[in-house]
C-alpha positions, 0 to 999 in steps of 0.5 A: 486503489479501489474500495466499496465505500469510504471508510471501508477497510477494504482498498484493492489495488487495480494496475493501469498502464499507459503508452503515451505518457499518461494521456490515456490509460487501460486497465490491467486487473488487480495487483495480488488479487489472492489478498483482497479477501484477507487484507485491505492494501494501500500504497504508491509506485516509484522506480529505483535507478535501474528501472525496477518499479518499487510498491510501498505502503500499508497492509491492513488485515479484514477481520470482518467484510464491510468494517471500518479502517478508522476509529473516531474513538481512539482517532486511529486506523486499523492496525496494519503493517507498513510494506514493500514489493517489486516489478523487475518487468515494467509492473508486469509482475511483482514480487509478493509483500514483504513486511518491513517492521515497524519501529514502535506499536501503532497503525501507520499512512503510508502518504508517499512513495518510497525514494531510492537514492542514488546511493542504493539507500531507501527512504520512505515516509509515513504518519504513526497512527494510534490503532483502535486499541487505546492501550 
């Protein structure tokens, strides 16, 4: 992820591969570039057992170009909305955001990326957050 300045909402997602085991590196272009306008994307890759790359983390609406992602006032993030997608294709292409609800109001970081589990289970952590809202 790539964002103007700290504090910025407004993280876009870049893909770089690697054909060497991570020694070096070559720059893609931006994952769900018809987005970047709209919504700020944070998140991290992990693979399921049958090779499919999986992207979990948070969507965060722009509202405004250059506002903040977090409020000291309220110690809260932007609300946002947790996500997933998938690579059936080594990250080649991805299937679009899908939302998963949360399970009570509030923004949330999404600091891991999600588990599949050998028993087809997902599991995925993140951090409620209070939003800008104090109510």
């Amino acid at each position: 992820m790539v964002q103007e300045a700290l504090g910025i909402n407004d993280f876009k997602v870049l893909l770089a591969r690697s054909a060497d085991g991570g020694a070096s590196w070559t720059e893609q272009g931006p994952l769900w570039p018809h987005l970047h306008a709209s919504c700020s994307i944070f998140g991290s890759v992990s693979r399921d057992l049958s090779g499919d790359l999986l992207f979990f983390g948070a969507l965060t609406p722009i509202d405004k170009p250059g506002e903040p992602n977090w409020c000291d006032a309220t110690q809260g993030l932007k609300q946002n909305e947790l996500f997933w997608a998938r690579s059936e294709d080594s990250g080649v292409t991805w299937s679009e955001p899908e939302r998963i609800p949360m399970p009570f109001p509030g923004s949330a970081e999404t600091p891991g990326a999600l588990c599949a589990a050998r028993d087809g289970a997902w599991h995925a952590c993140y951090s409620p957050y209070n939003s800008f809202d104090r109510t």
